[in-house]
Structure formats: C-alpha cells, structure tokens
N, C-alpha and C positions, 0 to 999 in steps of 0.2 A: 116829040117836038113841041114847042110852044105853041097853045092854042090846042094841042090835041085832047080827048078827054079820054082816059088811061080807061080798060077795060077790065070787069073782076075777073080772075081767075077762073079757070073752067071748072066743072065739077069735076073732073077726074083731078087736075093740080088741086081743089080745093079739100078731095077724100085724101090727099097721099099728103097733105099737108095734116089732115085731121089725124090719118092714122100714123104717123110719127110722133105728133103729141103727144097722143095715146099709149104707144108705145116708150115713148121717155118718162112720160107722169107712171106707167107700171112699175118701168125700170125703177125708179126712184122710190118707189113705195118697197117693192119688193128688195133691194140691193142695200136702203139707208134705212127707210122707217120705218118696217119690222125690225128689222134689228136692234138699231135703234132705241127705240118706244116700247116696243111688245118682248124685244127677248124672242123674236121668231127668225129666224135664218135658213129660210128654205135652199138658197142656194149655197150656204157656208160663205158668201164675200164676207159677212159679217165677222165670223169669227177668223177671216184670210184679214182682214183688216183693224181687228179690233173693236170697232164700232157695238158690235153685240156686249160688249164690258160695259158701256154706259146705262143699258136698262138693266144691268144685272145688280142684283142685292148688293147693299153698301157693306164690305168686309173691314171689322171692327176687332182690334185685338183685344181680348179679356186678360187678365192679368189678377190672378187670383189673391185677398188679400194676406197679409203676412201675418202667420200665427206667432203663438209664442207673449213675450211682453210685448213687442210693440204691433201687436194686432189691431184693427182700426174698429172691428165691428165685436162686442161682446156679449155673450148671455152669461144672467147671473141666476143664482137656486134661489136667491133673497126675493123680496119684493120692494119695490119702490117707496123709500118713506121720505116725509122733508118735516122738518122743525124750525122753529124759531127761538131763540133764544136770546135772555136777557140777560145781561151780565152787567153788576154794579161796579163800580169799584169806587173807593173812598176819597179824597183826595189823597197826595203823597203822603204817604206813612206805611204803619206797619197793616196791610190789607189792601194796598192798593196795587196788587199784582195778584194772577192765578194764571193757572192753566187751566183751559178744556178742550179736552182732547175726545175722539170717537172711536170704536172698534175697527178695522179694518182687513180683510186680506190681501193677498197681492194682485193684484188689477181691480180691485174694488177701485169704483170711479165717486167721486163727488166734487159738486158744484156749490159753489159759496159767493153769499156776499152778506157785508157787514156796514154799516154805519156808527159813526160814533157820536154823540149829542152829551153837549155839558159844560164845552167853553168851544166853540167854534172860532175865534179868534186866535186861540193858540193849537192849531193840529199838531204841531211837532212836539207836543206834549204829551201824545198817544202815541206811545211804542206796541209794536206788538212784532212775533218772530213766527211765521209758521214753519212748524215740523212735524217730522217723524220722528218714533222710536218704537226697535222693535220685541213683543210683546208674543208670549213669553222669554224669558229669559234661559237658555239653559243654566243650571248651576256651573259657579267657575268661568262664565262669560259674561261679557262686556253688552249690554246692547247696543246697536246700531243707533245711530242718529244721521238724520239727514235733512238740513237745511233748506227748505223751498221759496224763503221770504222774511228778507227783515227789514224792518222801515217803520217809519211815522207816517201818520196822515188819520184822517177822519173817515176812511172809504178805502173798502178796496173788492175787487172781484174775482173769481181765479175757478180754475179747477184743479183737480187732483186725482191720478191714476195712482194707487197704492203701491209702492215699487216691492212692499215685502208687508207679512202679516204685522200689525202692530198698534199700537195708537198713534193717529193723525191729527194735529189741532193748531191751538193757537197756547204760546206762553204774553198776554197780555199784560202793560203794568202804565199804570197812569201817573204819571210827573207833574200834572197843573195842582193849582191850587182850591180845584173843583170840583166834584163829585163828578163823576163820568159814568153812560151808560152803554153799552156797546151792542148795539141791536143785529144779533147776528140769523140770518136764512143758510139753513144747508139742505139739501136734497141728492141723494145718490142712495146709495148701496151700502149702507155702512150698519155698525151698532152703537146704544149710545151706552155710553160706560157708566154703568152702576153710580148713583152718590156715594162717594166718599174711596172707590176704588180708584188706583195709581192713573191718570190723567183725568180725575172728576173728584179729585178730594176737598173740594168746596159743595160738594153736593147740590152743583148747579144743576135745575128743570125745565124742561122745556116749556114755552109759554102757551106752545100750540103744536100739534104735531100732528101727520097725518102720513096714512101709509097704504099703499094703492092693493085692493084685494084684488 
C-alpha cells in the first residue's frame, strides 16, 4: 500500500535468488563460452548445436598451383642478371633500323623497359616491334615467329615468359629526322647473344650489367 515501506527479502529468498544466478551464469559458461571461446564442450550442446565450429580453426582451401606453361611460381638453373643497353640509331636512312634480340628458353621470364630520347616531339617516329623467333632452327624448317608488340612511342614496359626456346627482342627502326637513342633495362633469366651472331649482328654491348651470384 502507499506509505508502506517494502521490506528486503529474507535470507533464505535472498540465497535461492543468489543460487540460481549462480547456477545460470554456470550454465552459460559451460553450455556457450567453452564452446564457444575455448573449443571445450564438456557437455557436447556445443557441438548438438554447432556453437563449438566458431572457436574452431578457420578451414582454408589450398589449391595447388598449375604446372606446366602456365605455372605461376618458377625456378630457374641460371642466375639473375640485368643490363642496360644503348642503342643508336642514325636518322632515317640506311642504319637507322636493327634488331637486339637475347637467348631464351621456354618459360625463361624477362622484365623490360625502354625509353627513347632524340626528338621528343615526334614519338610516332619511333617504331619498334617486339618478338620471338625460334632458335635453332632444324634444317628444312621454318622458324617460328611470334608477335608480342608493335607500336610507336618513346617508352614502354612489359614482361615476357619465353613461350619456346629462341631469341626474344626488339626489331627497332627510327623515321625522325634525328639521331635517336634508345636507353633499354632488361633483367630476368635470359642469355645475351654474341656480337655479331643472328639477333645481335650489330654487335651491340651492354653499358652496364650485372648478375646476381
């Protein structure tokens, strides 16, 4: 009633109040939070309910990668070399085109870039075609050729997985009325072709080279 002033609870209603707490904060520890948390399931509800899969190790499928040519990850018997090379060329006439080309096998990988400096005004005046072709030749056949890139411009960056043994390069030829020089970076896995042998018959050298022991 109003005006009355309500009395606490006895200690017997205040232990049977305490000890069902008690008992529910157990229950909840032992039924959810092992489970749970710890990966502990003493009474199995965990795994009657699934609950025990949340603190279990996260299952990750592997998926092993593809051999073959199109494998992602490769070891080579070579060693890591990168050069730099300078390549002139004249203005338009007779000398203002070559190839350099480098050894290769098949999945030999190499990374490239080039710049070209001499008339920057005119890029479309710098052709260059990158390819393959394949090396040796048996007698009676044809080599292989295969196209990766043909265009103008002053710059360009690329890489290259060797689809078959051969030489891999560039056929370069300058149209301005300018001397042109073609500052080329390669690094991979490759060999560099003799002066004067079939994709280095200008007997172009490299400016700098290094190769990882």
């Amino acid at each position: 009633m109003e005006g009355q002033i309500s009395r606490p609870p006895s200690r017997k209603k205040l232990a049977i109040i305490m000890a069902g707490a008690a008992v529910a904060a157990t229950a909840i520890v032992v039924l959810f939070i092992l489970p749970a948390e710890f990966n502990r399931d003493p009474t199995g509800f965990g795994a009657l309910t699934g609950i025990d899969r949340i603190a279990g190790p996260e299952v990750i499928d592997v998926t092993a990668a593809p051999a073959g040519p199109n494998q992602t990850a490769r070891n080579y018997p070579t060693q890591l070399r990168s050069d730099t090379i300078e390549i002139t060329l004249p203005p338009e006439s007779d000398g203002s085109e070559l190839e350099y080309k480098v050894k290769m096998k098949a999945g030999d990988t190499l990374v490239y870039s080039f710049t070209v400096t001499g008339d920057e005004q005119h890029p479309e005046w710098f052709y260059y075609d990158f390819h393959g072709e394949s090396r040796p030749v048996p007698e009676g056949h044809k080599p292989t050729v295969i196209e990766y890139r043909q265009a103008t411009g002053l710059s360009n960056n690329g890489s290259l997985v060797a689809p078959f043994e051969g030489v891999h390069g560039w056929y370069v030829q300058n149209q301005s009325d300018k001397p042109l020089v073609v500052h080329l970076k390669i690094s991979g896995f490759y060999e560099l072709v003799p002066p004067g042998d079939y994709g280095n018959e200008r007997g172009i050298q490299p400016v700098a080279s290094a190769e990882t022991k």
